[in-house]
N, C-alpha and C positions, 0 to 999 in steps of 0.2 A: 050938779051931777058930772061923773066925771065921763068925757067923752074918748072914742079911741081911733084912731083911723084905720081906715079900711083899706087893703092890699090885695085887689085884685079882687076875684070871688071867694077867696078863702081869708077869713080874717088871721093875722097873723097870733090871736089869744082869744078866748070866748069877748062878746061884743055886744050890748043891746044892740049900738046903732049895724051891725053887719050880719049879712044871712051867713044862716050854718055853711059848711063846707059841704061839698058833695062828695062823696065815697068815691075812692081811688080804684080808676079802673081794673077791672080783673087782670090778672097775666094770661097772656095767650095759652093755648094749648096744646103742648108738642106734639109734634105728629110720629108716628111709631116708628123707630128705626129696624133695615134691615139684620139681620143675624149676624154676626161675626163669621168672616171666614176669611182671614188673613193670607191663607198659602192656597198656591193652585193643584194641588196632589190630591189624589183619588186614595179616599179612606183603605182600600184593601187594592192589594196589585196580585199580578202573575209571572210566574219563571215559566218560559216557555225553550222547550228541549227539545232540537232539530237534528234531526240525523245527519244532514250534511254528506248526501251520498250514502248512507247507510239505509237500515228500513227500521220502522216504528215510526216513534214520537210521540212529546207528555208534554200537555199545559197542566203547570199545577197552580190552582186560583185561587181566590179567597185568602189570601195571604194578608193579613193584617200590615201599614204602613209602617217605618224604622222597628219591624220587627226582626228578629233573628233568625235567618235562616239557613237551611244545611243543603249544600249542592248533593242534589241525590246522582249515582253513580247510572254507567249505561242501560244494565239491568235491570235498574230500579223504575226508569226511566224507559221502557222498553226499547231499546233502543240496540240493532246488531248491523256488522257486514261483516262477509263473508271474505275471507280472505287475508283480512285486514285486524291491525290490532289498535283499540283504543287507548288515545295519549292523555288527550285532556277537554275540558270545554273551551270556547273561546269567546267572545263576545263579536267576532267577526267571521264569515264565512272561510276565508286564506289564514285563521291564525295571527293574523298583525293586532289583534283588541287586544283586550283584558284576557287575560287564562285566569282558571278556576279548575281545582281538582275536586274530582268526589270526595264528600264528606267534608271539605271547607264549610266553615258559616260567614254569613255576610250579612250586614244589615242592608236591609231592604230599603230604599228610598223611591224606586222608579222601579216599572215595569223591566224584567231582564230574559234578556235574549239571550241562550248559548248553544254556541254550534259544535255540535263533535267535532274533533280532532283526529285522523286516521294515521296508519303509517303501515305499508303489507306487511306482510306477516312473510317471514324465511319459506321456503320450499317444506314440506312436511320428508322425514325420515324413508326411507322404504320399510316396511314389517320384518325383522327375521325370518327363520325358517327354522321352524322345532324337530329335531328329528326323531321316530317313534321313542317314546319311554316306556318301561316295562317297570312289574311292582319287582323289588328289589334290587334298581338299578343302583352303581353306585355312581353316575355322572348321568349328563344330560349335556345336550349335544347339537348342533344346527348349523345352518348357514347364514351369510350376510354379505355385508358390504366390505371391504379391506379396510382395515382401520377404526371402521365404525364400532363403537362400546352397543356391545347387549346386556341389558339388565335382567337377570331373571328372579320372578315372583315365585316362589317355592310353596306348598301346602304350608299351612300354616302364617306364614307372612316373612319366611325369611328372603332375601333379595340378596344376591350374588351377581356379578359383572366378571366380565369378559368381552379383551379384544378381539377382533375377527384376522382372524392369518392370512398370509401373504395369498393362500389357496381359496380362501372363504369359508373357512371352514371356524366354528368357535364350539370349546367344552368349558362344563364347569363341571366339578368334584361337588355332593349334595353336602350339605352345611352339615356337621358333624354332631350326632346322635337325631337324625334325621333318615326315614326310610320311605319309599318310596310303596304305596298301598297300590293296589287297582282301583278304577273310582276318582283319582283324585285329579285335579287341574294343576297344572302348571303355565306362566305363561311368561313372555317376553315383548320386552320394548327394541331399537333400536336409535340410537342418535349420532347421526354422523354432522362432522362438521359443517358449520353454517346451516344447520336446519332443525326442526324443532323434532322433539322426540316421535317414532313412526305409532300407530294404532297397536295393541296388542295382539300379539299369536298367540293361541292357547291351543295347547293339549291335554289330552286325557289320558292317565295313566294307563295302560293296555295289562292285560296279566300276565305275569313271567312265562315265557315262549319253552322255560324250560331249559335243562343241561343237553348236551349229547359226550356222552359216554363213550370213549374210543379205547383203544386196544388191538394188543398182537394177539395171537394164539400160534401152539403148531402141535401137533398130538403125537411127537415122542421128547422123551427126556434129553438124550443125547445118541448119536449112530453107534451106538452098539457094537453092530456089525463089518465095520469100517468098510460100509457101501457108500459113502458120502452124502449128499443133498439131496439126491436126485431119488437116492433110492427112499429119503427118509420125507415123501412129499407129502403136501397138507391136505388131508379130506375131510368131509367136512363134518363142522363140528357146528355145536347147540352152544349157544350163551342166552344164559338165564339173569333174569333181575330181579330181585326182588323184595317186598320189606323187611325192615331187620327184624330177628329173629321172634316167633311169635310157636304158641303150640296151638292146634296141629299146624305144619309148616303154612306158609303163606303162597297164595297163588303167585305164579312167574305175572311179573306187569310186563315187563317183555320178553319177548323171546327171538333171538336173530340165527339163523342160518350163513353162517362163515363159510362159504362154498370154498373145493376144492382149486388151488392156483396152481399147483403142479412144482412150485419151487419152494416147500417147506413150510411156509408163512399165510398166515391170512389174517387180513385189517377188518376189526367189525365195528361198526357205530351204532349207539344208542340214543336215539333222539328225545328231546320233547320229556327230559326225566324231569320230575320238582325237585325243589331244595328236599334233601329229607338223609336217612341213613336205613343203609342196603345191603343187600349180600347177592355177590358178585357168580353167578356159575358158569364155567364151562365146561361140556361134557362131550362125549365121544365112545358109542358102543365098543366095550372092552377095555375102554383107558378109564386109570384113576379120575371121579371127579373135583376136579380142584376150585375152589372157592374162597372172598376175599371179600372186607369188608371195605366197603365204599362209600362213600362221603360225598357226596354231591351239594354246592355250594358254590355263590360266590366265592369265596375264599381259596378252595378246591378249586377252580376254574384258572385256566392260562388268562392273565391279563390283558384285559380288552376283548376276551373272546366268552362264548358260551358253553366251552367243551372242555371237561375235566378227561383229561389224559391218565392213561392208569400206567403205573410203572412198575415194574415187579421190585418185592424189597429184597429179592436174591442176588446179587451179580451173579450166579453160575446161569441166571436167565438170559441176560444180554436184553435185557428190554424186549423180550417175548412170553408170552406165557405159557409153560410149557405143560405137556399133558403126560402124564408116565402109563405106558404099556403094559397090561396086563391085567387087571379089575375086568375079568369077562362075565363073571354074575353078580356083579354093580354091586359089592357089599364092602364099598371104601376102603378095603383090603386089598394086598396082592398076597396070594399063600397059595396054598395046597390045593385048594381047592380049585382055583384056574387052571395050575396046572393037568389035574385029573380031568378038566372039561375038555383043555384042548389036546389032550391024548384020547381021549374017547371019539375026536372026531377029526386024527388024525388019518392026514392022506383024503380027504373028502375036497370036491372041486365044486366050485358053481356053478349051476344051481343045485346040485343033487345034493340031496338029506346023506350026512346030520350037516351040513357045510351052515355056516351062522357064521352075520357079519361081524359079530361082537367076539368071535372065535380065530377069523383070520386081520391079525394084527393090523402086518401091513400092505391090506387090500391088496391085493395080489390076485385074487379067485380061487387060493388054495389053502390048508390046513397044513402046513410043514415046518418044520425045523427055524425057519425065519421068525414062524411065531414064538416057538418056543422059546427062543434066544432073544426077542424082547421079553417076553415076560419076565423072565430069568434074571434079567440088568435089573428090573424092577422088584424083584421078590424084598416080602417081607417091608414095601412101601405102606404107608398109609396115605389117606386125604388130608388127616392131621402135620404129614412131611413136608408139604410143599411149604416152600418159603412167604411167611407172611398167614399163614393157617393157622397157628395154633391155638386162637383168640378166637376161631370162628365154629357155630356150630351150625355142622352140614346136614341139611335135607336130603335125601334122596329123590 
């Protein structure tokens, strides 16, 4: 038999003469390793937004790690001062860090800190000063600073500038096919150099205040009599206003009393008239009534003023308007018929009957020959004579 040696407790081939082998110890058994976590950073961070002398402040959190993020702005961030204008963030209180503007994005790696950035803000403008506007102005008008630009905001949205004068004084002309309502706002900025534009002045359109109507009068044609000025003096006479022409006639809107001055002439005003178109009277017991058609209007108006001027379209007027003697039973004629009234109550003194102040011409207190001799220069006038009438038709 063949024999085989033996190698330790394990034969080195199967073996009558040697014991089996004994089973190869087990492997140990590993013990559980910790989790992986290679970096020391916080899965989610925060941008934290410090007013830095200002008032608010915003943590914004939960911010995922090398994510992308957008620098929110002061606003967003609530964040204000007063006085003061914001420049940018910083990463350090004095501005020496990192800067970062609103709306920048950055990847996120680490928690971040930013400090507003301040810088004052210029002195603020002083406000103009609007002066009243009325509905169909053609400018608009105030006060300021020398130098200083006003800008003005118009109905509508139109804007116009103007510098302020050596006086302080600034106009502007209204932007062209642009009219001025009642109702409506107007307003104004100012900006003078080195400071930020002033808070708005606003005004409210007020309603047109209206024309005033001016004029001469004097109640004869010419001295007739060659008594001069003295004898040929102004008493007093009616001026009438009123709409253009309508049937039956239209009421007087005004009515002025031109009292007697004693040297020929008297000044009468019309105030407070609207835009519109008129007819002009003036009248005087015994004198022709003379009337004229009138136009009241911007346009019509002396420039820069409220007052349309009436001028007569005669030169033999002189810039008066004159009244012709003789019409004593008021029927827009001078004829025969005056005549026979004031010989019927010729030689009569006042107050005694038949004496009538539409009978003694030139007030006087008496019915005599002075009348007769105005009427006379007058004869055979109409109301349709007077210069500038013959387009007009007269009321009574």
């Amino acid at each position: 038999m063949k024999t085989c040696k033996c190698q330790g407790p394990c034969c080195c081939r199967p073996c009558i003469c040697c014991p089996p082998c004994p089973p190869p110890p087990s492997p140990p058994t590993p013990s559980p390793s910790p989790p992986c976590n290679p970096l020391p950073y916080r899965t989610f961070l925060s941008v934290v937004y410090d007013p830095n002398g200002g008032a608010g402040g915003f943590t914004d959190t939960n911010i995922p790690i090398f994510s992308l993020y957008q620098i929110k702005t002061p606003a967003q961030a609530g964040i204000s001062r007063t006085g003061y204008t914001f420049t940018a963030w910083n990463t350090q209180p004095d501005g020496s860090g990192d800067a970062y503007t609103p709306g920048q994005r950055v990847w996120l790696a680490s928690v971040l800190i930013l400090y507003a950035q301040w810088a004052p803000e210029p002195p603020g403008s002083p406000p103009p000063g609007i002066n009243a506007a009325h509905g169909g102005d053609a400018m608009v008008s105030g006060t300021g600073n020398r130098g200083c630009t006003v800008i003005v905001t118009f109905p509508y949205g139109a804007q116009l500038m103007a510098v302020v004068k050596k006086g302080g004084s600034w106009s502007i002309a209204l932007p062209e096919g642009l009219t001025l309502m009642e109702g409506q706002t107007i307003s104004a900025v100012q900006i003078c150099s080195g400071m930020t534009e002033s808070p708005p002045a606003v005004t409210t359109v007020l309603p047109h205040p209206g024309y005033t109507v001016s004029g001469l009068v004097s109640p004869v044609a010419f001295d007739c009599l060659g008594l001069g000025p003295d004898f040929l003096r102004l008493f007093d006479v009616i001026v009438e206003l009123r709409e253009t022409f309508r049937t039956p006639a239209p009421p007087a809107l005004h009515t002025v009393a031109v009292p007697a001055d004693g040297v020929g002439l008297g000044a009468f005003t019309i105030p407070n008239v609207p835009e519109g178109e008129y007819v002009l009277y003036i009248k005087r017991p015994g004198y022709l009534t003379r009337s004229m058609n009138v136009t009241v209007s911007a346009a019509a108006a002396a420039p820069g003023t409220l007052t349309v001027f009436l001028t007569p379209p005669g030169p033999a007027d002189h810039g008066v308007f004159n009244l012709w003697a003789g019409d004593v039973n008021n029927n827009l004629f001078i004829d025969n018929s005056d005549f026979l009234a004031i010989m019927e109550a010729f030689g009569a003194r006042y107050p005694n009957p038949p004496y009538a102040p539409n009978l003694d011409l030139n007030a006087d207190g008496m019915i005599d020959n002075d009348d007769l001799a105005l009427a006379t220069a007058n004869v055979n006038l109409g109301a349709t004579d007077y210069p500038g009438a013959e387009d007009v038709d007269i009321y009574v």
